[in-house]
C-alpha positions as CSV (number, residue, x, y, z in Angstrom):
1,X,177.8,-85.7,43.2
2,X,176.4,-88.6,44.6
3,X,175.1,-86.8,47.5
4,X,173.7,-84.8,45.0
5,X,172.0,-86.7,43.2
6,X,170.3,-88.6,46.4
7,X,169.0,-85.3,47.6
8,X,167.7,-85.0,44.3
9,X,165.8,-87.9,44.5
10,X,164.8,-87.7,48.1
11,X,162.8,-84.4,47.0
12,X,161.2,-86.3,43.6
13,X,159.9,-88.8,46.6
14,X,159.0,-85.7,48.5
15,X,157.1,-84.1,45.8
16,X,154.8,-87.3,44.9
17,X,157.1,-88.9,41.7
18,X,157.3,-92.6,41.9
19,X,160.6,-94.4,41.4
20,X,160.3,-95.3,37.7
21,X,159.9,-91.5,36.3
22,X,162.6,-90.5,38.8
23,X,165.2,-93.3,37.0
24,X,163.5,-92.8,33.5
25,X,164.7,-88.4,34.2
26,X,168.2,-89.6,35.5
27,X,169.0,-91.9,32.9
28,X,167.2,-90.1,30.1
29,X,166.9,-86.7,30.8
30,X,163.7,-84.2,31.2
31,X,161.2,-83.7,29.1
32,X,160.9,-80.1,28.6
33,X,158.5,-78.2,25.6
34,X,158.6,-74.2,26.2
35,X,157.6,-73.9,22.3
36,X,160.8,-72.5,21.1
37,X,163.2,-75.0,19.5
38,X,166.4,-74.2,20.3
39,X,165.4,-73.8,24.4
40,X,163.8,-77.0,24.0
41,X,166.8,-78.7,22.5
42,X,169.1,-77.1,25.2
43,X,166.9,-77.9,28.0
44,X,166.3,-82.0,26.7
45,X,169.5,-82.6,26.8
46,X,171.0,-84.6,30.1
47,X,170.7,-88.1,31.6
48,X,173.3,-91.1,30.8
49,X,171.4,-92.2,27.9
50,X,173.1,-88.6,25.6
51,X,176.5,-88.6,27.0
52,X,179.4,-90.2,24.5
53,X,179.4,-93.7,24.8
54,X,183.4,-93.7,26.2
55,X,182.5,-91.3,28.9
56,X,180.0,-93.4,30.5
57,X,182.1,-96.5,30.2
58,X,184.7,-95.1,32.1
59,X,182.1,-93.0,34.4
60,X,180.3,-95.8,35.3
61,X,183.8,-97.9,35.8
62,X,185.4,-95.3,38.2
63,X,182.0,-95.2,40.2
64,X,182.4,-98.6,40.7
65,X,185.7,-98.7,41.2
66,X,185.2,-96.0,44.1
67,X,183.5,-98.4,45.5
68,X,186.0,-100.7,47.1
């Protein structure tokens, strides 16, 4: 995941972003308006910000903890 998520970012640098829109996407999610509300509620969904607040305690813990 992690690898993932640097290639990720590698290609927003690659593609022109600068590195506050690339953290403001991962932690709140895209911005996406196709004019239909139901695609645009599935497709605005993502980042850290929406998950449950238990799951990113203990996401963010075990990240850590992988660490040492």
């Amino acid at each position: 995941m992690l690898i993932g998520t640097l290639a990720g970012v590698g290609m927003c640098f690659y593609q022109g972003e600068n590195l506050t829109t690339i953290i403001a996407a991962l932690y709140e999610g895209s911005s996406i308006e196709t004019g239909n509300a139901v695609v645009d509620k599935l497709l605005n969904r993502g980042g850290l910000l929406f998950h449950d607040g238990n799951y990113l305690i203990s996401y963010v813990c075990l990240s850590i903890w992988r660490c040492y």
